[in-house]
C-alpha positions as CSV (number, residue, x, y, z in Angstrom):
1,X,0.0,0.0,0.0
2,X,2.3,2.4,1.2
3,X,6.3,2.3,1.0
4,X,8.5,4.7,3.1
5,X,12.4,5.2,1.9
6,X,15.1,7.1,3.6
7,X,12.6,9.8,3.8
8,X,13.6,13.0,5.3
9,X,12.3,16.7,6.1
10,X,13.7,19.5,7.6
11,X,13.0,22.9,8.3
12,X,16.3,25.1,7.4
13,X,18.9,24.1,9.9
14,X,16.2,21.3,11.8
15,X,16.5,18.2,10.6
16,X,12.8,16.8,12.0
17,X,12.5,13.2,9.9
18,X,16.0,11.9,9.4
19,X,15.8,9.3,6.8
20,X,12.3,6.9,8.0
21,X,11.8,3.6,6.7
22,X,8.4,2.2,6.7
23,X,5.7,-0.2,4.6
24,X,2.0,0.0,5.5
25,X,0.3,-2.8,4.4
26,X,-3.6,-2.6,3.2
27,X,-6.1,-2.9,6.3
28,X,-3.6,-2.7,8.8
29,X,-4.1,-0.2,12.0
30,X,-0.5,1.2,12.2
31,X,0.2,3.4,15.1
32,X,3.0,6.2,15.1
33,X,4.1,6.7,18.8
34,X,6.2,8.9,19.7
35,X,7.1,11.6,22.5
36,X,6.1,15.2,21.9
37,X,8.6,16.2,19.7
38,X,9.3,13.6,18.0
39,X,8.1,14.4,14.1
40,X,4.8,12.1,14.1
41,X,2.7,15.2,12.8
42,X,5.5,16.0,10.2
43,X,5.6,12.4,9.4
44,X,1.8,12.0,8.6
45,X,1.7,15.9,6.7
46,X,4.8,14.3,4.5
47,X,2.6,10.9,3.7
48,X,0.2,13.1,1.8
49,X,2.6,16.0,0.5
50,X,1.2,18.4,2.9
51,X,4.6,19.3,3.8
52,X,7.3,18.8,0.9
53,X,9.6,16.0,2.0
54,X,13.4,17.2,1.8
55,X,14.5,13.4,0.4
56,X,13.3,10.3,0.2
57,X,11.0,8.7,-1.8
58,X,6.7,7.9,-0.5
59,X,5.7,5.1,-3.0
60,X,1.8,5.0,-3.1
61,X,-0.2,2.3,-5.0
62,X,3.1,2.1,-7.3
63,X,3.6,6.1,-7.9
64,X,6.3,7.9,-6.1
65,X,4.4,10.9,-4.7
66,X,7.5,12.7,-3.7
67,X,8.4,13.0,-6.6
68,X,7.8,17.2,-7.5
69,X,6.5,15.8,-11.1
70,X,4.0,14.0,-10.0
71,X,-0.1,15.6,-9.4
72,X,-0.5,14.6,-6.1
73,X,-4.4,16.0,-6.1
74,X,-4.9,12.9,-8.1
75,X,-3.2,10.6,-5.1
76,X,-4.8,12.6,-2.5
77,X,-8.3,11.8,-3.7
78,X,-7.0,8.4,-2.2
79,X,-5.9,9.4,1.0
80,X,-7.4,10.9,3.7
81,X,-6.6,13.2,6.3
82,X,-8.0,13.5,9.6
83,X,-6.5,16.8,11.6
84,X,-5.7,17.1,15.4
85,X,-7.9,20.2,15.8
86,X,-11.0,18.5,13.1
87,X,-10.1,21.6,10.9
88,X,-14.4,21.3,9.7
89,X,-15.6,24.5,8.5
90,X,-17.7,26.3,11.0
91,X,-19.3,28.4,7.7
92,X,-21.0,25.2,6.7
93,X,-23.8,22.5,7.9
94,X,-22.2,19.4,9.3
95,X,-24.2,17.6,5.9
96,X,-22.1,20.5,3.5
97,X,-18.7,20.0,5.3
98,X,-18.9,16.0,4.6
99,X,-20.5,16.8,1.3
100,X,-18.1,19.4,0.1
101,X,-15.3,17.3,-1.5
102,X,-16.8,14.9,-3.0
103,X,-19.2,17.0,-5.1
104,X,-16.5,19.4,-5.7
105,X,-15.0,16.4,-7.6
106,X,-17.2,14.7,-8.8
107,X,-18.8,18.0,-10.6
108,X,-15.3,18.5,-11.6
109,X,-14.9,15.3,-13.4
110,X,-18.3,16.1,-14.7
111,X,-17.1,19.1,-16.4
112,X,-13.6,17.9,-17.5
113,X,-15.7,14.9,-19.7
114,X,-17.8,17.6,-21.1
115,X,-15.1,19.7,-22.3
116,X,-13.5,16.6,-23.4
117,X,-16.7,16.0,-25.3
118,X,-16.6,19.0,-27.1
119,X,-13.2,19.1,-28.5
120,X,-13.9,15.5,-30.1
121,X,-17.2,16.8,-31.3
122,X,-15.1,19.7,-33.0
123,X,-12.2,17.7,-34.1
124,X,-14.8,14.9,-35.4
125,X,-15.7,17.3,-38.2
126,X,-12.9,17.2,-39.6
127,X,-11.4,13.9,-39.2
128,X,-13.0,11.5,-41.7
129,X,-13.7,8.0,-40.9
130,X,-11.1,8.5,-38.1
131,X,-13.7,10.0,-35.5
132,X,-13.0,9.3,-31.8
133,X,-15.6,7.8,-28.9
134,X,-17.0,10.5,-26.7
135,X,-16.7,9.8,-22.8
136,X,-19.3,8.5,-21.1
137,X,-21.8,10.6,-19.5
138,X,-24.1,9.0,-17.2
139,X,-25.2,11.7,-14.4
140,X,-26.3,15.3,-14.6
141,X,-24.9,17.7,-11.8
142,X,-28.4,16.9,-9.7
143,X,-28.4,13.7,-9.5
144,X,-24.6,13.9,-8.6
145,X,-25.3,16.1,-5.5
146,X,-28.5,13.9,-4.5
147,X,-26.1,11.1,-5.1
148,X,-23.5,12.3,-2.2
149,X,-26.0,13.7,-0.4
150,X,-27.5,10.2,0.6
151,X,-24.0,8.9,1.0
152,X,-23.4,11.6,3.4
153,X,-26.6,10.8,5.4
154,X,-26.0,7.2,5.3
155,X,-22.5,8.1,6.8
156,X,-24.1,10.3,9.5
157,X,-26.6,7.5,10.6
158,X,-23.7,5.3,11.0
159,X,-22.5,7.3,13.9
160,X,-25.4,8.0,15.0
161,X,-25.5,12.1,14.3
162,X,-28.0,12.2,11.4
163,X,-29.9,14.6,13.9
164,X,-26.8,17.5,13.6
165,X,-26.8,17.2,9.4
166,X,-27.9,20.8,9.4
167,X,-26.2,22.2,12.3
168,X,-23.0,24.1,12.5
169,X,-19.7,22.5,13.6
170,X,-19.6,25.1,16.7
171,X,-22.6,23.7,18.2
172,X,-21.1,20.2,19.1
173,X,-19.2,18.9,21.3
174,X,-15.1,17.5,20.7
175,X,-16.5,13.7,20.4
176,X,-18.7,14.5,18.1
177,X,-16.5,17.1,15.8
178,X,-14.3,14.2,15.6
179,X,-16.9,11.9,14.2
180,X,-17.7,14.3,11.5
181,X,-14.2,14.6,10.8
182,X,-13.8,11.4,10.1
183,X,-17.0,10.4,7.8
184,X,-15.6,13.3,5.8
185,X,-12.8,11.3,5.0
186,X,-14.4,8.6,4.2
187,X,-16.9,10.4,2.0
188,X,-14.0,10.2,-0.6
189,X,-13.8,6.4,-0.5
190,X,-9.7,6.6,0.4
191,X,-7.6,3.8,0.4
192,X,-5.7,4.7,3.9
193,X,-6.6,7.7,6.2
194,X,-4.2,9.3,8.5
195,X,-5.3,10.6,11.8
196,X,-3.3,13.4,13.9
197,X,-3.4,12.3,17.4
198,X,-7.1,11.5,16.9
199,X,-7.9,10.7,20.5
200,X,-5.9,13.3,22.5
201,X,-8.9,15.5,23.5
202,X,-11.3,13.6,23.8
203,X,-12.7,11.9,27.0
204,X,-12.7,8.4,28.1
205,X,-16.0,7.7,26.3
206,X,-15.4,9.6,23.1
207,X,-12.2,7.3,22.7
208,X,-13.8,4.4,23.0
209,X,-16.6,5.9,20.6
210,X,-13.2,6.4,18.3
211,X,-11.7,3.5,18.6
212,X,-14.9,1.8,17.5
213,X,-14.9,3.9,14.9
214,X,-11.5,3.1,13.6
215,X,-11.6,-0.5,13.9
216,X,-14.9,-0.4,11.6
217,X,-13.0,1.6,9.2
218,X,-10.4,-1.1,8.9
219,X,-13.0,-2.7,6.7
220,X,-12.6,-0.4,3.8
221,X,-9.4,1.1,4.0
222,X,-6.0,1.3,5.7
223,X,-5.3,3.3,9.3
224,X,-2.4,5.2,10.5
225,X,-3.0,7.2,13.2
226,X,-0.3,9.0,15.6
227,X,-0.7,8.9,19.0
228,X,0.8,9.4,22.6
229,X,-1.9,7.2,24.6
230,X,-0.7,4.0,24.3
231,X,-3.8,1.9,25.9
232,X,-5.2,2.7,22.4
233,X,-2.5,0.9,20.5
234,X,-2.6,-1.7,22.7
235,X,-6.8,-2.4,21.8
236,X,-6.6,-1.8,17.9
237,X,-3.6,-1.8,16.2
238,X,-1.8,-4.2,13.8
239,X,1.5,-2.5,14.1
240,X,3.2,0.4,15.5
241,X,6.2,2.2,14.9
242,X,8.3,4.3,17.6
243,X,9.4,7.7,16.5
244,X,12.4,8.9,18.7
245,X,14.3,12.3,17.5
246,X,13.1,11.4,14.2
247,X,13.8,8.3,13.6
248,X,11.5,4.9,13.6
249,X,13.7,3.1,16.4
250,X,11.5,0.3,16.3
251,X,8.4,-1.0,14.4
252,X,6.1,-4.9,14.2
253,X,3.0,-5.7,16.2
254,X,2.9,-5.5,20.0
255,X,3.9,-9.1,20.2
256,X,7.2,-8.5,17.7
257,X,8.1,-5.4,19.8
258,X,7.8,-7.3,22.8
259,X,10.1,-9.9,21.5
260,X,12.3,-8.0,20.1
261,X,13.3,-6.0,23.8
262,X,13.0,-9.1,25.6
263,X,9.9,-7.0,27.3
264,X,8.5,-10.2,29.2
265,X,9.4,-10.0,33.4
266,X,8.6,-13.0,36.3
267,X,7.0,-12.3,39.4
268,X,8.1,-14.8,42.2
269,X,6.5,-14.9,45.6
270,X,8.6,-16.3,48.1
271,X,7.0,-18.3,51.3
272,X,9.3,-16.4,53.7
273,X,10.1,-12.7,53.8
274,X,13.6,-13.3,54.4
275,X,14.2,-15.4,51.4
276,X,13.2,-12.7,49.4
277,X,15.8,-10.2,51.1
278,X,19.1,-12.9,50.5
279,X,17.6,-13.4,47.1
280,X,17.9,-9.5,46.4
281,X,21.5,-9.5,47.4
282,X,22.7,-12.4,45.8
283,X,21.2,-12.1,42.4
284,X,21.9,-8.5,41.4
285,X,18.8,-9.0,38.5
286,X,15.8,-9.5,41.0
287,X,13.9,-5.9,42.1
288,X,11.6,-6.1,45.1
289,X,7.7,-6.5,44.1
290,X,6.1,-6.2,47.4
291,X,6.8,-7.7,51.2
292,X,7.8,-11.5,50.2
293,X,7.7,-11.1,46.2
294,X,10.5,-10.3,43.5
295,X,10.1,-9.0,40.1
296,X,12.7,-10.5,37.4
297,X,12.6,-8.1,34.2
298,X,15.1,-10.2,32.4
299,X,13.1,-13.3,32.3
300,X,16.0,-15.4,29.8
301,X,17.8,-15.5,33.4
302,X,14.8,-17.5,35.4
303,X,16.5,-20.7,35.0
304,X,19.9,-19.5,36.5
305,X,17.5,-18.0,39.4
306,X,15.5,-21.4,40.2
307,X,19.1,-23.2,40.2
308,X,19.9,-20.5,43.2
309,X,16.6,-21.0,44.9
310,X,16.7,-25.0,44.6
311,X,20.6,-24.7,46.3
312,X,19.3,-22.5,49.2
313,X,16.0,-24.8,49.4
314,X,13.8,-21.4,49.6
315,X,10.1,-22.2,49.4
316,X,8.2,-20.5,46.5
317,X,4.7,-20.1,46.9
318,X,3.9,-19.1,43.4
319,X,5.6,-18.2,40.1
320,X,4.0,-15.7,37.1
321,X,5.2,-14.5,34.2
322,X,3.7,-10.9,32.8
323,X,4.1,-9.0,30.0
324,X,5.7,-5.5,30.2
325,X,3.2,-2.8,29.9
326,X,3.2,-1.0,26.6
327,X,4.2,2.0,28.9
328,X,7.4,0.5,30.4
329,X,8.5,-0.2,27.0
330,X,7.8,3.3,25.7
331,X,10.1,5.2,27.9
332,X,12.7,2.0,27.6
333,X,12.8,2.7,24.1
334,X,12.9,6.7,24.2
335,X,15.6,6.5,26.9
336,X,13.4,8.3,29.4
């Protein structure tokens, strides 16, 4: 779907992407985490050519859209964007801001084929037994706009907002800006959608109203959102990359990361307090998990540890091993 090389951005003197390395394969949910900071806004702005990257190349559907020769309105109409601040416009109904692009286009293409008709028409008087097809025409501009119109209500029903179609955007609420946002992305039919820290202001119960959201999107198109609330990567996402100083310092599904940082720890609970203590100070790896329990992060070590325990003949009442917490492995991996 999408392929990332070396791609780089800066901003005169800042380097803020410094060479990224990515593919984002078609109906994943990729997550960009990353501190504040880090480049995760300047990353998604560069997927789209919002912001000009400085090098690299952005290889969509098989079309380099880096590249300065190539239309990238014609790429765009495949990719959406949804902004950290909605960006809807408050001049407009909730029904006209979803409608907006795609009528605009499709009217567009409506009147490109016309012209196009009537410079064959032309050029067919005069060219023989040569004449060329005209384009189809199928729809006036009417039936166009009823056309989007019902898609636009049918997208406003599936949130559950068909009630605001003809209110403003300043009369809602965060949640439900966000929901508009998002159906008018998916107005345009894209083939992935990128999301600016999508969840950041909203409450508890317009994330999970999101989340939904975005895992019912990953049914028709691909999802890369960035974020800093990493409970939300943890419920939805394929993959997820780490974005540190600009770089992607690590990148697979939760279970890859995991694996790859050796982020799995043991909790033993010792049957005698005291066991626990002489455990402590003979194996420098063991951290102290409560009165009589030890916490081992490096878990690749337990074996050595139940050889110690076995010599000593401590009783163990119980032995556990836990994933780290997404968390953990976050500051781990920025250094923090």
């Amino acid at each position: 779907m999408i392929d990332v090389i070396n791609l780089r951005k800066s901003f005169g003197d800042m380097e803020v992407l410094k060479g990224i390395d990515i593919t984002i394969n078609k109906g994943d949910i990729v997550a960009v985490i990353g501190p504040s900071g880090s480049g995760k806004s300047t990353f998604l702005r560069c997927l789209n050519c919002m912001e000009d990257p400085s090098g690299g190349s952005i290889v969509f559907k098989g079309v380099d859209i880096a590249d300065m020769s190539v239309d990238i309105n014609v790429h765009r109409r495949h990719m959406g964007m949804v902004f950290q601040h909605f960006n809807l416009f408050n001049n407009k109904t909730v029904l006209q801001n979803i409608m907006m692009a795609p009528l605009y286009l499709r009217c567009q293409d409506l009147n490109r084929a016309k012209r196009q008709n009537r410079f064959t028409k032309f050029r067919n008087m005069f060219a023989g037994n040569r004449k060329r097809e005209l384009l189809p025409i199928t729809q006036t501009k009417d039936q166009i706009r009823n056309e989007v119109k019902e898609q636009a209500m049918s997208l406003l029903q599936r949130i559950g907002l068909e009630d605001k179609a003809d209110v403003y955007p300043s009369t809602l609420s965060g949640g439900q800006k966000q929901r508009i946002a998002i159906i008018r992305s998916l107005a345009m039919d894209p083939d992935v959608i990128l999301f600016d820290e999508p969840t950041s202001a909203l409450d508890p119960a317009g994330r999970k109203e999101l989340l939904d959201i975005l895992t019912a999107a990953k049914e028709e198109t691909t999802v890369l959102f960035s974020t800093h609330i990493l409970s939300d990567v943890e419920h939805i996402c394929d993959e997820m990359a780490f974005l540190h100083k600009g770089k992607i310092v690590l990148k697979g599904s939760l279970d890859e990361v995991r694996k790859i940082r050796k982020a799995s720890a043991v909790t033993i609970e010792m049957e005698r307090p005291e066991d626990a203590g002489i455990l402590r100070q003979t194996f420098p790896f063991l951290k102290n998990s409560g009165k009589n329990s030890l916490l081992l992060k490096e878990a690749e070590r337990l074996p050595e540890l139940l050889r110690l325990i076995a010599d000593r003949r401590c009783p163990i009442i119980r032995i556990e091993r836990q994933e780290e917490a997404l968390e953990d492995l976050f500051m781990e991996v920025v250094g923090r």
